[in-house]
N, C-alpha and C positions, 0 to 999 in steps of 0.2 A: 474568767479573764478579768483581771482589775482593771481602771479606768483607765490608766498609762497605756495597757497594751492593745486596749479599746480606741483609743485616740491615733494613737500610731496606727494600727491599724485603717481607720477610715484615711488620715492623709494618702493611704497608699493608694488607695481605691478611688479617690479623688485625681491623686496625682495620674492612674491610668486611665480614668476617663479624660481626663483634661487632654491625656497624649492620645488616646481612639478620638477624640472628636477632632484634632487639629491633622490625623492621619485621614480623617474623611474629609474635610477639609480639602487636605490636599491633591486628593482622591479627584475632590470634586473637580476642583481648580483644574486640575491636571486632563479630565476630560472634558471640559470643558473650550479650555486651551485648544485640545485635539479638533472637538467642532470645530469652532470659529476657524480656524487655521485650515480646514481642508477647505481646496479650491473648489468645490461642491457648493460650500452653505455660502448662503445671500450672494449671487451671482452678478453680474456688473447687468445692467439691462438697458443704462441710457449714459453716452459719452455727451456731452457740449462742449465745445469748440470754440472759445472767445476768443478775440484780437480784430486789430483792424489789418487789414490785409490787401497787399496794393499786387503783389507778384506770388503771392503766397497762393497755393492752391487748397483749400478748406476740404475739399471731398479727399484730395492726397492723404490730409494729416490723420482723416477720419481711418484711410483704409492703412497707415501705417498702427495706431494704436488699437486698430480692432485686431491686427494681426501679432500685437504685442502682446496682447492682452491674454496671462496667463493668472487665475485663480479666484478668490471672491471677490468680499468686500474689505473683509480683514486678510487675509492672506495677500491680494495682491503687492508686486514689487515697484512699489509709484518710483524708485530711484532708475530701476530697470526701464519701467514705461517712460520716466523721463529723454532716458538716453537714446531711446527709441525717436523720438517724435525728434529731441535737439540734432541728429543725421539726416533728418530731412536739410536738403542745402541751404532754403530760404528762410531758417527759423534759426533765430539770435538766443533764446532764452524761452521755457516753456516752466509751470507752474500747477503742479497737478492736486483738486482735493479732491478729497471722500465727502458726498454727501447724503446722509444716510435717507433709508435703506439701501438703493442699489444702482447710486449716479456717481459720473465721474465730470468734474468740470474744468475742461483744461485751457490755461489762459495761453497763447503763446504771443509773443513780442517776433515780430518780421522784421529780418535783417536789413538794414539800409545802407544800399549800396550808393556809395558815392563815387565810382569812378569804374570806368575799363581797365581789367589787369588782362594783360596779352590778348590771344586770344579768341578765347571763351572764359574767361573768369571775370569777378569784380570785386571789386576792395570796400570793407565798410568802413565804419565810420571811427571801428577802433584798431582800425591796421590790419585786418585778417582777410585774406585769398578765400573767396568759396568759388564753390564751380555749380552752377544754376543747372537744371536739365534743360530748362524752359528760356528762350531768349527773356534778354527785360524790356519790360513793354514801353520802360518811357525811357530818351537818349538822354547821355550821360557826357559833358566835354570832357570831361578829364581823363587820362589815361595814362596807365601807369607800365612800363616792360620790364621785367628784369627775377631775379631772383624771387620766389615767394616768401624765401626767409629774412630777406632784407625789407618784405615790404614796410613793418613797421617804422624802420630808418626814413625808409622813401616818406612816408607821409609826413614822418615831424621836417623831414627836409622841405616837403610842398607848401608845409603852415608855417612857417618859418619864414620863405622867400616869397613867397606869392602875395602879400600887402607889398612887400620895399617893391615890385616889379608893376602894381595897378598905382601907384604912387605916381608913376611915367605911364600911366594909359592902359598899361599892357598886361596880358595875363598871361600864366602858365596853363599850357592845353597838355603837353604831353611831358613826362615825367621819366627816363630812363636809365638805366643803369647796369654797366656790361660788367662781365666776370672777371676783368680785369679792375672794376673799383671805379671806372672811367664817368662820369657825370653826363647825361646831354638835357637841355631840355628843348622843347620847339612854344613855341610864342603863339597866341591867337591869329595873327596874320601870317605863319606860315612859318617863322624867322628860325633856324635851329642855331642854338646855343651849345657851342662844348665847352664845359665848365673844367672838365679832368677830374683829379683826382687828388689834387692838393688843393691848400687856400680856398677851398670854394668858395664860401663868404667873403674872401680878400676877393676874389676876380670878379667876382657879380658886383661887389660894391660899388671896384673899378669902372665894368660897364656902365652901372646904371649914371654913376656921375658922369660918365660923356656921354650920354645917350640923348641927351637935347642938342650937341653937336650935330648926331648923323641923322635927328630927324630935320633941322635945317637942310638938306639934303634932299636935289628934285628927286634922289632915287632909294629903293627901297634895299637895306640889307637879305641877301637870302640866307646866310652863316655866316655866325663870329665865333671864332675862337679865342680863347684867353687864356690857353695854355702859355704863354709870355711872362717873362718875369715884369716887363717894364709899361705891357700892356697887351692889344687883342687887335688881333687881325679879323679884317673882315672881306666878303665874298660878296659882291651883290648880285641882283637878279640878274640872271640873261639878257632880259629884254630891257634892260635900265640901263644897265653897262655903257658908258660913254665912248 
């Protein structure tokens, strides 16, 4: 065999070891993939449970992701676990890592309720209805009725009017809203307001600029309405009524 067919030769022989070693290679890779990945190898063996936690209940979240809890270290589905632990009612946001060998550390953020929606429900801080199992343990003034899909509306309506309303003294306690679109609110001292369903920023503004009028006044309003084009009727107490 001359050099030429000497030379050709070994590239070939080169050329199919190059392709067996990158087929073992892949061989390898490929069972090795298979370990890692079965729910068998490197098993979860310690969960922690961070956050600061005022209504939240710590042994719940525990017995929620020990029962979530399908595969190893690498196989496990942290997006799966995620959504697991985020259906607990009182958890706003949850944050799961891998720390090796065989811990799981999971941070979760407790929902903060600012207000009574109907009820048994409460409303946080970014406009969303959850329904607690557990009462909450500290009281809450604010209170919001109506729709759950409106309550976002309802909130920017609360933060929106409730400074122009403590400007005159006064605060918003309860926050309502019927299926008909119709406005109410009730006042810290009792006062209920129907706002309607038009102008509402025109009528309240209304209000609030005669409302040093009717506190001159030995008696207290119990409802005003401002369904009125030209202005608002009012109702006083019972026992004030002249």
């Amino acid at each position: 065999m001359n050099k030429r067919g000497k030379g050709k030769s070994l590239r070939h022989w080169r050329l199919y070891a190059l392709l067996g070693f990158a087929l073992l290679v892949a061989l390898g890779g490929w069972g090795l993939e298979r370990y890692l990945m079965d729910p068998h190898t490197l098993p979860i063996r310690s969960i922690q449970v961070k956050g600061e936690f005022r209504n939240l209940d710590r042994e719940n979240i525990e017995q929620v992701l020990a029962q979530a809890l399908e595969g190893g270290f690498f196989s496990l589905d942290l997006a799966r676990l995620r959504e697991a632990v985020i259906g607990s009612p009182w958890v706003a946001d949850a944050r799961i890592t891998r720390v090796w060998p065989d811990r799981l550390v999971v941070d979760v953020t407790e929902e903060k309720a600012i207000a009574h929606w109907g009820r048994d429900g409460l409303l946080n801080d970014r406009g969303e209805v959850f329904h607690p199992r557990k009462g909450l343990k500290q009281k809450l003034p604010l209170r919001f009725q109506g729709d759950e899909n409106k309550a976002p509306l309802m909130l920017d309506f609360f933060v929106r009017e409730q400074p122009r309303f403590r400007k005159q003294g006064m605060s918003i306690r309860v926050v309502a809203l019927d299926r008909r679109g119709e406005w109410r609110l009730q006042l810290d001292d009792g006062t209920v307001i129907v706002v309607g369903k038009e102008d509402m920023e025109k009528r309240i503004a209304r209000l609030l600029g005669a409302y040093p009028v009717l506190q001159q006044e030995n008696r207290r309003p119990e409802k005003l309405d401002l369904r009125y084009e030209q202005g608002f009727a009012v109702s006083w107490r019972p026992e004030e009524k002249s």
